[in-house]
C-alpha positions as CSV (number, residue, x, y, z in Angstrom):
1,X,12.1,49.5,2.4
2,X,10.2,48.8,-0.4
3,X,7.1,46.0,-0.2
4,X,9.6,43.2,-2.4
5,X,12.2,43.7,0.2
6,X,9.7,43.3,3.2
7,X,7.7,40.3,1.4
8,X,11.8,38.8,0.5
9,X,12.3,39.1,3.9
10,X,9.6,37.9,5.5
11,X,9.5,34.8,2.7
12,X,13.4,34.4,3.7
13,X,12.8,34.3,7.7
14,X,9.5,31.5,7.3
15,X,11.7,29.3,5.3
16,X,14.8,29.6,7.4
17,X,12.2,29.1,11.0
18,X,11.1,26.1,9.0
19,X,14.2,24.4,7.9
20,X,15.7,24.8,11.4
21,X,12.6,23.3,13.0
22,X,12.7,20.1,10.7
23,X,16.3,19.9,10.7
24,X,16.2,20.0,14.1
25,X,13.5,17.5,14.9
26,X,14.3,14.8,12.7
27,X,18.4,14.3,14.1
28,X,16.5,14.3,17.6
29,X,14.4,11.2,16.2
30,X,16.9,9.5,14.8
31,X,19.1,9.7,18.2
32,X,15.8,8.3,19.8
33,X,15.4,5.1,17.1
34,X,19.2,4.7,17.3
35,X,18.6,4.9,21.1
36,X,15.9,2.2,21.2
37,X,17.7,-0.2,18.1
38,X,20.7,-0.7,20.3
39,X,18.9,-1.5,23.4
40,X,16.8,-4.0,20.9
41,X,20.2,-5.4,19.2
42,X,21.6,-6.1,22.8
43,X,18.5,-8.7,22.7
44,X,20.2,-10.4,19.5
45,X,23.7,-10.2,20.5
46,X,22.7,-13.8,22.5
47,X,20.9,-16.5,19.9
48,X,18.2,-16.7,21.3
49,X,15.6,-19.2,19.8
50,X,18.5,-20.5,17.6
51,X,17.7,-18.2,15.2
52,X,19.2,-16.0,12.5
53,X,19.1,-12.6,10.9
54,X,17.0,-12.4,7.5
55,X,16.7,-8.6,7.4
56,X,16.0,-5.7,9.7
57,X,14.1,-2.3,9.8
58,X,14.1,0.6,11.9
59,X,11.9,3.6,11.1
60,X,10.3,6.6,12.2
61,X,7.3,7.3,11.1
62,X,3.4,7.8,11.6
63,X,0.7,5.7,10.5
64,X,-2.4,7.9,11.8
65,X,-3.7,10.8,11.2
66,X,-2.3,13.0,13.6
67,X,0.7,14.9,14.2
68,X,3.0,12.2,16.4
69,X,6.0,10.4,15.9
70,X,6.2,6.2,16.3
71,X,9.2,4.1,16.5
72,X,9.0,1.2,14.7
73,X,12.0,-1.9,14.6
74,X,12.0,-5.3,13.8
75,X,13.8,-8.0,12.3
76,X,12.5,-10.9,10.5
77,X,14.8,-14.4,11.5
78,X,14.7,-17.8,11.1
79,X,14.8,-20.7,13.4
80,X,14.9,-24.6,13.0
81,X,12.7,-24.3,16.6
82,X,8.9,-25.0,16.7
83,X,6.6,-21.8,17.2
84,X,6.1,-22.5,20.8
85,X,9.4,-22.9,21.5
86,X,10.4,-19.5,19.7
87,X,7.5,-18.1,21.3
88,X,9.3,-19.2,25.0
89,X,12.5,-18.2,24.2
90,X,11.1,-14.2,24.1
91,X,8.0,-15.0,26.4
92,X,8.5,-11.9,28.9
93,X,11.4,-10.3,27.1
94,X,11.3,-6.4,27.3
95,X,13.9,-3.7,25.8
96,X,14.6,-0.3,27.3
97,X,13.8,2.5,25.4
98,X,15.2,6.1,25.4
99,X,15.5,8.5,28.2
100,X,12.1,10.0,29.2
101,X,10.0,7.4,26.8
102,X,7.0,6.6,28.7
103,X,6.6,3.5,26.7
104,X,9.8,1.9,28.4
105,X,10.4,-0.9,28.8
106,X,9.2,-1.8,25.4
107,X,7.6,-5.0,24.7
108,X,9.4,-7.8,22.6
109,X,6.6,-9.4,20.2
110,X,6.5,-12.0,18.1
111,X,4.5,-12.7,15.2
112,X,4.7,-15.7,12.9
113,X,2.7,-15.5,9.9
114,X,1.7,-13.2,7.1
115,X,-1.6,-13.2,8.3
116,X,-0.1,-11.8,12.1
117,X,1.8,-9.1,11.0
118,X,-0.7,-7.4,8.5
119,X,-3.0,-5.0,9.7
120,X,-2.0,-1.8,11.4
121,X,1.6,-2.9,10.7
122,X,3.7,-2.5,7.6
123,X,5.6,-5.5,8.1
124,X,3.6,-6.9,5.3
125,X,4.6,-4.8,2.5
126,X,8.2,-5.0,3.9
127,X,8.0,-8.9,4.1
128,X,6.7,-9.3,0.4
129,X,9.4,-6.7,-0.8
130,X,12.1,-8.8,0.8
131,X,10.9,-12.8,1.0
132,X,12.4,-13.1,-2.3
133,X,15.9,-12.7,-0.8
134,X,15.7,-15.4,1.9
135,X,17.0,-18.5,1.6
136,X,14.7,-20.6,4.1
137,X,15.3,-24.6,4.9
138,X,12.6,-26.4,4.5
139,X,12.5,-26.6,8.6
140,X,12.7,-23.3,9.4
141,X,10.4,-21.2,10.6
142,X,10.5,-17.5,9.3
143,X,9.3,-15.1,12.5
144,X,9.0,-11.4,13.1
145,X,10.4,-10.2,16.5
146,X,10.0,-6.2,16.9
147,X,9.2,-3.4,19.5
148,X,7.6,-0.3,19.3
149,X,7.1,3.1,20.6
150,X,4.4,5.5,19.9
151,X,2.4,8.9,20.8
152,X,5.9,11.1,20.5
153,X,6.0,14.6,19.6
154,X,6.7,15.3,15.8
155,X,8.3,18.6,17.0
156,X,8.3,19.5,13.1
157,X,9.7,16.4,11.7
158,X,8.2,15.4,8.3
159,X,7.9,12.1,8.5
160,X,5.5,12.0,11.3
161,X,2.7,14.1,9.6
């Protein structure tokens, strides 16, 4: 063989190890969001806090600097209750998670004002890029409710580099 075949070759079986190692991590991540957004959508399937749906998000991703995968979902509602008594209706709520997360049972937080979910959180940018589209009533009070689940392998997924 001559060196183009063997450099072909070897270019060929790098990209093709490569491509099956992302293709095969990211379908496993996205079982283990789905996994962990219908545990988290059980939590909504009651109305609790009176509340309704504004918009939702469900993402994996990594905000650091190392090579791990986070799950991140939330959805930002609405309720006609006070802050303390939308704080009381998920006071102690929790979420299961997928099979062999050490995480679970996820936390159910709250946050209530720009101010709260800036920071390490991108709820911020996803809040300005949607608070257009919400109709609010003067008595409602817009809230963030998510869970989270961090320190996974990236196995090779993209999106957690």
């Amino acid at each position: 063989m001559s060196f183009k075949h063997i450099l072909a070759i070897t270019f060929l079986s790098i990209t093709t190890f490569c491509v099956v190692i992302i293709a095969g991590a990211m379908p496993i991540n996205n079982i283990r969001l789905f996994t962990i957004q219908n545990q988290f959508n059980k939590i909504h399937s009651k109305d609790i806090a009176q509340s309704r749906l504004l918009t939702r998000k469900a993402e994996v991703s990594h905000w650091g600097e190392s090579n791990i995968c986070d799950y991140h979902l939330g959805h930002f509602r609405a309720s006609s209750l006070s802050k303390e008594e939308i704080k009381k209706a998920y006071e102690g709520l929790t979420t299961s998670s997928f099979k062999g997360d050490e995480n679970s049972p996820l936390e159910v937080q709250v946050f209530f004002s720009y101010e709260d979910w800036m920071g390490p959180y991108y709820w911020s940018d996803w809040w300005e890029d949607n608070m257009h589209k919400f109709n609010l009533a003067p008595n409602e009070t817009p809230y963030l409710v998510f869970v989270g689940s961090g320190g996974h392998s990236a196995a090779g997924d993209i999106r957690c580099h």
